[in-house]
C-alpha positions as a LaTeX table, in Angstrom:
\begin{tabular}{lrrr}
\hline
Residue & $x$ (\AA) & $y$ (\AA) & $z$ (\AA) \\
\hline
Unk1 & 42.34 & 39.16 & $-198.10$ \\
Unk2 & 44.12 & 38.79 & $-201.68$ \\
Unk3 & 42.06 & 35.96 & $-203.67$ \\
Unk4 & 41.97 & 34.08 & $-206.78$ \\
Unk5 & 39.58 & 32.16 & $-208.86$ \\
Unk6 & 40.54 & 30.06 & $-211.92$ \\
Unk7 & 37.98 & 30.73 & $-214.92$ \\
Unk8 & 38.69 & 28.83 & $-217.96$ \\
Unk9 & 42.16 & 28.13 & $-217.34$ \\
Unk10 & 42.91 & 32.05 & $-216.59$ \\
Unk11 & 43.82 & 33.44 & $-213.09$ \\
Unk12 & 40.90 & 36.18 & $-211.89$ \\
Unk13 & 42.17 & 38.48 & $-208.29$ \\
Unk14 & 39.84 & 39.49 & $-205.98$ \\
Unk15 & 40.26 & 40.86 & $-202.86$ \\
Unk16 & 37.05 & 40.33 & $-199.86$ \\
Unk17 & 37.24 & 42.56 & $-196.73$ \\
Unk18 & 34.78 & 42.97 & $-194.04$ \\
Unk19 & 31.56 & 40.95 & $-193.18$ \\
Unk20 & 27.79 & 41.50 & $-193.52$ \\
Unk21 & 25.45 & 42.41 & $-196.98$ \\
Unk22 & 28.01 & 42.00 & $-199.72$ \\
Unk23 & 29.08 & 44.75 & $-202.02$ \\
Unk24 & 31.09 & 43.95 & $-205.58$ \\
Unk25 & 33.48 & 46.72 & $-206.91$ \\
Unk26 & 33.62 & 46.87 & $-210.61$ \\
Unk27 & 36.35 & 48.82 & $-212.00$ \\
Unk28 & 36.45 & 50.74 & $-215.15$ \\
Unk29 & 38.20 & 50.64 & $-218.45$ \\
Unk30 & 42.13 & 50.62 & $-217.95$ \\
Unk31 & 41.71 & 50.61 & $-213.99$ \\
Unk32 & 42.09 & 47.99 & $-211.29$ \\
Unk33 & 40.91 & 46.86 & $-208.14$ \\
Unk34 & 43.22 & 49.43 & $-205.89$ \\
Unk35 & 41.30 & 52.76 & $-207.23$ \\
Unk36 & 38.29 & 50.95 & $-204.63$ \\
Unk37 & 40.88 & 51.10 & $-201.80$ \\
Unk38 & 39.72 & 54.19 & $-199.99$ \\
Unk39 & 36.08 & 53.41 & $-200.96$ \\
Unk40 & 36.33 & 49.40 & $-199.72$ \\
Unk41 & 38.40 & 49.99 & $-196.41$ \\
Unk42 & 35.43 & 52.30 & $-195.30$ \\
Unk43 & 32.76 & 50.10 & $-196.39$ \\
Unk44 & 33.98 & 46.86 & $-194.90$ \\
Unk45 & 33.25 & 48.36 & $-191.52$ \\
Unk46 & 29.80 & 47.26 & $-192.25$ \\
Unk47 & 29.67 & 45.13 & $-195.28$ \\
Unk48 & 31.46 & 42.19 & $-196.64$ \\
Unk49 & 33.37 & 44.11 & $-199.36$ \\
Unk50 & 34.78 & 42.08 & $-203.45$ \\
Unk51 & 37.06 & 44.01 & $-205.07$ \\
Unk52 & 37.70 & 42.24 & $-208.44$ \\
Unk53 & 40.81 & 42.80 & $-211.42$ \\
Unk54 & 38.48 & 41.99 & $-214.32$ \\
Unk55 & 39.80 & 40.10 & $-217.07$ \\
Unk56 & 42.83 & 41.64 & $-218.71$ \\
Unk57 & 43.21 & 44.13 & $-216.27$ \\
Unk58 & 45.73 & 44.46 & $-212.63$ \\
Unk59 & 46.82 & 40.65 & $-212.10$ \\
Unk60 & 44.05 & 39.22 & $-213.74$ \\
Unk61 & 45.32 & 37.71 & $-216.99$ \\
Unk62 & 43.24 & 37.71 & $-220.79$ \\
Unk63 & 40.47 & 35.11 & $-221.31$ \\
Unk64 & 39.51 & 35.96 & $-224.55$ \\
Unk65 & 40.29 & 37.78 & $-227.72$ \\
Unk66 & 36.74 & 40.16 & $-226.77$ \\
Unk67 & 35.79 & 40.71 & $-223.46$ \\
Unk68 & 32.08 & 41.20 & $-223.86$ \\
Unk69 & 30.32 & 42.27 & $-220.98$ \\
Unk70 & 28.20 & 39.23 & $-220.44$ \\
Unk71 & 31.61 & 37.12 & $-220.09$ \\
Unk72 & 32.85 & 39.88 & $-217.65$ \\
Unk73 & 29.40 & 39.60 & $-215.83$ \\
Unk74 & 30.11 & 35.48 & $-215.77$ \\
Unk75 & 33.95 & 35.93 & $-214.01$ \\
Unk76 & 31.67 & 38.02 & $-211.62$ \\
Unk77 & 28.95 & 34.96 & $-210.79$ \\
Unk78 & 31.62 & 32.47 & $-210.60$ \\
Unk79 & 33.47 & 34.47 & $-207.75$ \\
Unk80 & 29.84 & 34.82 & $-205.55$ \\
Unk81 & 29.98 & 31.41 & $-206.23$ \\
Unk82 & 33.16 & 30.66 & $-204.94$ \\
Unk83 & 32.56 & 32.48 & $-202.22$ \\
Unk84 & 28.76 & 31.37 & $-201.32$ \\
Unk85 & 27.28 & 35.34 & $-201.98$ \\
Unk86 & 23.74 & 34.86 & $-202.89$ \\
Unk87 & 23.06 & 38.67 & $-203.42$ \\
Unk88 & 25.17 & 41.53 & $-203.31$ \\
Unk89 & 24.67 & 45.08 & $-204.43$ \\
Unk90 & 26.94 & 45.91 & $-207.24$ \\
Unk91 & 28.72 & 48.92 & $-208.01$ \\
Unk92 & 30.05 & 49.75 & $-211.12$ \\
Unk93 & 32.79 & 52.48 & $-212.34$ \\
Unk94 & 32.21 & 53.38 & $-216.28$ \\
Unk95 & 33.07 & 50.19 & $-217.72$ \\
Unk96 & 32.12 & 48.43 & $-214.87$ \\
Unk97 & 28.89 & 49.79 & $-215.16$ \\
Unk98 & 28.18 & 47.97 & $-218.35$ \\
Unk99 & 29.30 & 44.95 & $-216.91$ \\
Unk100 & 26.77 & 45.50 & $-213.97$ \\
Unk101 & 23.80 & 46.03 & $-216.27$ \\
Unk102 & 25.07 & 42.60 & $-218.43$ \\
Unk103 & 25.00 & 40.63 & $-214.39$ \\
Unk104 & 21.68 & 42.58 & $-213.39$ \\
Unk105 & 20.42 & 40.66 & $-217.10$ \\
Unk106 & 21.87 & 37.24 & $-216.77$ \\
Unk107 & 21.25 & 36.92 & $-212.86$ \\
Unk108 & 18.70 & 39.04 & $-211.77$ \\
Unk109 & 17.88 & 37.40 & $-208.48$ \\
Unk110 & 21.57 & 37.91 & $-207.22$ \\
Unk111 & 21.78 & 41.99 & $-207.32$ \\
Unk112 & 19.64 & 44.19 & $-204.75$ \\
Unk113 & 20.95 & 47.42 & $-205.60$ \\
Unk114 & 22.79 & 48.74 & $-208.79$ \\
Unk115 & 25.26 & 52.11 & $-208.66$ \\
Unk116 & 26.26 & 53.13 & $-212.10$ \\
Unk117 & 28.99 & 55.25 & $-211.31$ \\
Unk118 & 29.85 & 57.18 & $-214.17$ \\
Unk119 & 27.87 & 55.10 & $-216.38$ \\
Unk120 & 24.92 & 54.51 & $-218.66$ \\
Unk121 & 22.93 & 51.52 & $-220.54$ \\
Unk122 & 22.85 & 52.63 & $-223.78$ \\
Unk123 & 25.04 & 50.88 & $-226.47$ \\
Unk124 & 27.95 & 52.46 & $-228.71$ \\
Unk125 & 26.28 & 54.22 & $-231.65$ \\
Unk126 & 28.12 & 54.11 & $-235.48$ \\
Unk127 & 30.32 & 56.90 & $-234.51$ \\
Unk128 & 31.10 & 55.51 & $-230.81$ \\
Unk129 & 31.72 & 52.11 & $-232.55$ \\
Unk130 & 34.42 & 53.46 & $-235.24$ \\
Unk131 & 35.85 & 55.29 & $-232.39$ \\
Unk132 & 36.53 & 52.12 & $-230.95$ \\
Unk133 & 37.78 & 50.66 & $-233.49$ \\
Unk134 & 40.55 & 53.35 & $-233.80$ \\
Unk135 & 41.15 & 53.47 & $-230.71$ \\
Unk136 & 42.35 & 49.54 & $-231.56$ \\
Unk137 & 44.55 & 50.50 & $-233.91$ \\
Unk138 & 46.27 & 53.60 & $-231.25$ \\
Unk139 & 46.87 & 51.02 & $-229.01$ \\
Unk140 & 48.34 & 48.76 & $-231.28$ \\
Unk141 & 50.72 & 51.70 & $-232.95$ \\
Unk142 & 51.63 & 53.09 & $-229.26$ \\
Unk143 & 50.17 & 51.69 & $-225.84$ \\
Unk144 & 51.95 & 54.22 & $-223.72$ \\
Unk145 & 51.45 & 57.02 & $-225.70$ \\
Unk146 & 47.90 & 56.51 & $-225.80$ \\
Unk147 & 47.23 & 55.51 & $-221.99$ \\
Unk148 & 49.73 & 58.38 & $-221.14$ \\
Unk149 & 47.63 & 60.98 & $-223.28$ \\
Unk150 & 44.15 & 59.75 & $-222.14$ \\
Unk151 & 43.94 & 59.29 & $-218.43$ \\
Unk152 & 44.40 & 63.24 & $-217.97$ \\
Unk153 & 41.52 & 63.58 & $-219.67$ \\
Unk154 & 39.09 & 61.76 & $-217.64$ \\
Unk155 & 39.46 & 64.80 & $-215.30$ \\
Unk156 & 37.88 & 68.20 & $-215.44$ \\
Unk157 & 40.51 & 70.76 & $-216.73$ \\
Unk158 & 40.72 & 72.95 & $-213.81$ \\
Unk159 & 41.17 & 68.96 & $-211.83$ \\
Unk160 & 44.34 & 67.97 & $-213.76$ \\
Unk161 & 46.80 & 70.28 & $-211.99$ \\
Unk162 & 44.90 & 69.83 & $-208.61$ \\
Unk163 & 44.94 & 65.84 & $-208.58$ \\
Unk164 & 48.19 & 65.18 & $-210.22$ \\
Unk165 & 49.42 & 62.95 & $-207.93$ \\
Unk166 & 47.03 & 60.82 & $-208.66$ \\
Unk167 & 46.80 & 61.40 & $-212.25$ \\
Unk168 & 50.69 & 60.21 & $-212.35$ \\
Unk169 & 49.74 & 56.81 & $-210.35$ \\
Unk170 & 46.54 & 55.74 & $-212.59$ \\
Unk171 & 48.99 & 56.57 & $-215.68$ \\
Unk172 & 51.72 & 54.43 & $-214.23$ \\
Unk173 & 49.22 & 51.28 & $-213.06$ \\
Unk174 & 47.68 & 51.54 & $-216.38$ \\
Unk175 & 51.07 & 51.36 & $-218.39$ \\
Unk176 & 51.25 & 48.07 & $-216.88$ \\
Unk177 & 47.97 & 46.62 & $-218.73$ \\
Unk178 & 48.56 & 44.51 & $-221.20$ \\
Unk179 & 47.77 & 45.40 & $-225.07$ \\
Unk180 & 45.60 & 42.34 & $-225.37$ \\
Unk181 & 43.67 & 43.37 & $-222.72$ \\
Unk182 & 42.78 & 46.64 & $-223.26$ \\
Unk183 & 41.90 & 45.27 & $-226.74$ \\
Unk184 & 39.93 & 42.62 & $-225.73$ \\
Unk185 & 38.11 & 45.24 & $-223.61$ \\
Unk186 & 37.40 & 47.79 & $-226.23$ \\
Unk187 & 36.11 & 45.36 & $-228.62$ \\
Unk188 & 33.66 & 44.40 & $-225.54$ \\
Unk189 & 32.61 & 47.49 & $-225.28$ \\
Unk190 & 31.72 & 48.45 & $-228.66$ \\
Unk191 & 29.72 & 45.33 & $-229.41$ \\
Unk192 & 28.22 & 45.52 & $-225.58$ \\
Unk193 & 24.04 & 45.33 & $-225.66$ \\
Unk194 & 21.70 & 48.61 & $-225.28$ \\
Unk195 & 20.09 & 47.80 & $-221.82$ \\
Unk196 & 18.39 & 50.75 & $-221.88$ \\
Unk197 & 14.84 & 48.21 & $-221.82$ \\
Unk198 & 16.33 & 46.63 & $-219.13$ \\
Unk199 & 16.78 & 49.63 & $-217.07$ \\
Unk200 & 12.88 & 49.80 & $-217.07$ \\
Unk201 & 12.31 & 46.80 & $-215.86$ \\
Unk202 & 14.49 & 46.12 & $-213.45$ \\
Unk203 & 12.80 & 46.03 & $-210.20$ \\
Unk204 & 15.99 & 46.85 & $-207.95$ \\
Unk205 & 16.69 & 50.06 & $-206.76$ \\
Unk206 & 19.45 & 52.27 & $-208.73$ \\
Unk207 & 21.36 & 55.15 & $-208.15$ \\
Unk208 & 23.43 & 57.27 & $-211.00$ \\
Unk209 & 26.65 & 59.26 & $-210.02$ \\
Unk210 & 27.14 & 61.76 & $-212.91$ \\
Unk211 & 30.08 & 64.29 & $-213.36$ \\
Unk212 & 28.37 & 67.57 & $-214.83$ \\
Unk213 & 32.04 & 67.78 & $-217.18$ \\
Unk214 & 32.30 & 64.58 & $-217.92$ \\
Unk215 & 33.66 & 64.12 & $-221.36$ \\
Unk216 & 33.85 & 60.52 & $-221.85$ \\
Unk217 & 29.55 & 59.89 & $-220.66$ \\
Unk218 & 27.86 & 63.39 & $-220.92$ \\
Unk219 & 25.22 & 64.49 & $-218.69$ \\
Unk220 & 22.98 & 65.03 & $-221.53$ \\
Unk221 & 23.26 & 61.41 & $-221.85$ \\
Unk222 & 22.45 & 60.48 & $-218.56$ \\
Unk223 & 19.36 & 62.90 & $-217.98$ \\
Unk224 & 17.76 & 61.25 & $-220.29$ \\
Unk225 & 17.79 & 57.47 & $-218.10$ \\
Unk226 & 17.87 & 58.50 & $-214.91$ \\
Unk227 & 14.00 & 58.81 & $-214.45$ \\
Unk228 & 13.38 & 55.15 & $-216.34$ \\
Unk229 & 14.36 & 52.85 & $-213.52$ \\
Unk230 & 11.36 & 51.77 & $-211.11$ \\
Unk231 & 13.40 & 52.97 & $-208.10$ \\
Unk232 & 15.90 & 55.78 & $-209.26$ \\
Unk233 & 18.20 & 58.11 & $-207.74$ \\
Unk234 & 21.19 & 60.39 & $-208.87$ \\
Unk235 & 23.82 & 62.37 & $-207.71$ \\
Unk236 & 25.28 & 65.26 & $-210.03$ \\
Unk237 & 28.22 & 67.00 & $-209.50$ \\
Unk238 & 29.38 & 69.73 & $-210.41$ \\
Unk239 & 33.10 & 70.60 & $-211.31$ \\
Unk240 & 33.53 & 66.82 & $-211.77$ \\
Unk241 & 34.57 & 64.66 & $-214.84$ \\
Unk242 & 34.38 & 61.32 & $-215.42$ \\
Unk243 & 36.47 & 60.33 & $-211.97$ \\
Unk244 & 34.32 & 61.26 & $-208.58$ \\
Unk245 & 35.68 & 59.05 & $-206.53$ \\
Unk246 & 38.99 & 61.03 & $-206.92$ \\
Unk247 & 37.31 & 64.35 & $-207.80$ \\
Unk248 & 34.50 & 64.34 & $-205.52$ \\
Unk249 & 35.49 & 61.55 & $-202.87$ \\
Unk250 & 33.67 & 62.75 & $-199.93$ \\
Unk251 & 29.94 & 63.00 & $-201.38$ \\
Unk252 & 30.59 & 60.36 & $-203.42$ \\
Unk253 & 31.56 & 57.96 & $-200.35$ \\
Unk254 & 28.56 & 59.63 & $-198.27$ \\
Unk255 & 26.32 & 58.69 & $-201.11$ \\
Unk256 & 27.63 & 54.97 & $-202.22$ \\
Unk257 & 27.50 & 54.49 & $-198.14$ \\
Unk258 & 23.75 & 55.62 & $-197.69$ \\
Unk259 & 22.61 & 53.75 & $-200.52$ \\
Unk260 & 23.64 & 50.83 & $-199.80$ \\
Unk261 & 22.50 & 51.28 & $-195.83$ \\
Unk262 & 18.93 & 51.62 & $-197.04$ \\
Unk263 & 19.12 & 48.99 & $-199.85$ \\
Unk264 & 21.18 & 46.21 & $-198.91$ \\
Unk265 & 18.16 & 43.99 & $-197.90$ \\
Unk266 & 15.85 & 45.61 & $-200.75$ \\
Unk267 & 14.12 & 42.44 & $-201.99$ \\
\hline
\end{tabular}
């Protein structure tokens, strides 16, 4: 069922299949809620399944000039609100992943289980932070030539020619995102909080999905976090960039799935 929630004065989409423990899709940066389709039709067998456009991004329109990730985390609250969720796990793609940690922060008691999918909880560095920023100014000189050039490259090389298809449709979906949205998502991102305390004391259980080629969050990165969580698991894969649930659907689903079996009452 295709939703909406008005959050100061903007139009947020959602879409909730499915009944039971409720699990929240967070996309990533320049994505929207349909890369969860395959992912969210199998899960709502058994779960109660949100799907959200975040701000700026599908049919969800721009609240702010930034999009920090404790706003993003807010849009999140205010739909399990809406829809009387008092817990859900949350899974998080990249981006989404940051916006997980920042709802994990502000509303502990509300999140069971955490899957950073191609994430992490450290903060942009100086360098990350002036890439940002110039990334701000591409977007401003050339939005398609930038989205066109870096969506390939969230894919291993030998992946490009092999998912194509699909390469062509997350281009084409991500032409349609506004500038001020993609904008108002970088400069969230570079000015996002290090949560990498926070990853030690969370009490909830959390599983990391890492790409062994993935060039936008390396796996050096990752090794390093994966063992601070209380409760931690990971999946690694290999021949996999920063997409898995493209490049590596099958595992990927069988892992989400048993995860969220065993932790969907975790309290």
């Amino acid at each position: 069922m295709n939703k909406q929630l008005v959050f100061n004065r903007t139009s947020i989409y959602y879409n909730i299949v499915g009944s039971g423990s409720t699990v929240v899709l967070l996309h990533g940066f320049l994505e929207e809620l349909s890369i969860w389709n395959d992912i969210s039709q199998k899960l709502s067998l058994t779960n109660q399944v949100i799907a959200i456009d975040l701000p700026g991004f599908g049919k969800s329109g721009s609240i702010s000039e930034t999009h920090s990730m404790n706003l993003m985390a807010e849009v999140v609250n205010e739909i399990l609100l809406s829809e009387c969720v008092s817990v859900c796990i949350i899974i998080g793609h990249s981006m989404g992943g940051y916006i997980a940690l920042a709802f994990a922060e502000l509303f502990p008691k509300k999140i069971s289980g955490l899957v950073l999918f191609h994430s992490q909880a450290s903060a942009d560095d100086c360098e990350a932070k002036k890439n940002r920023d110039r990334t701000i100014e591409i977007v401003n000189n050339n939005h398609s030539k930038f989205i066109s050039s870096f969506i390939p490259l969230l894919f291993t090389e030998t992946n490009v020619g092999k998912y194509k298809v699909e390469i062509e449709h997350l281009t084409k979906v991500s032409l349609q995102t506004k500038d001020e949205g993609i904008i108002a998502s970088l400069r969230g991102m570079r000015d996002r909080k290090d949560h990498i305390e926070l990853l030690k004391e969370l009490k909830i259980p959390i599983l990391f999905i890492v790409g062994k080629q993935d060039s936008r969050i390396p796996l050096e990165k990752i090794n390093q976090q994966i063992s601070l969580p209380r409760i931690s698991e990971a999946l690694i894969l290999d021949n996999v960039g920063h997409m898995g649930f493209i490049e590596a659907k099958d595992i990927t689903f069988a892992s989400i799935a048993s995860f969220i079996e065993r932790y969907k009452n975790y309290s």
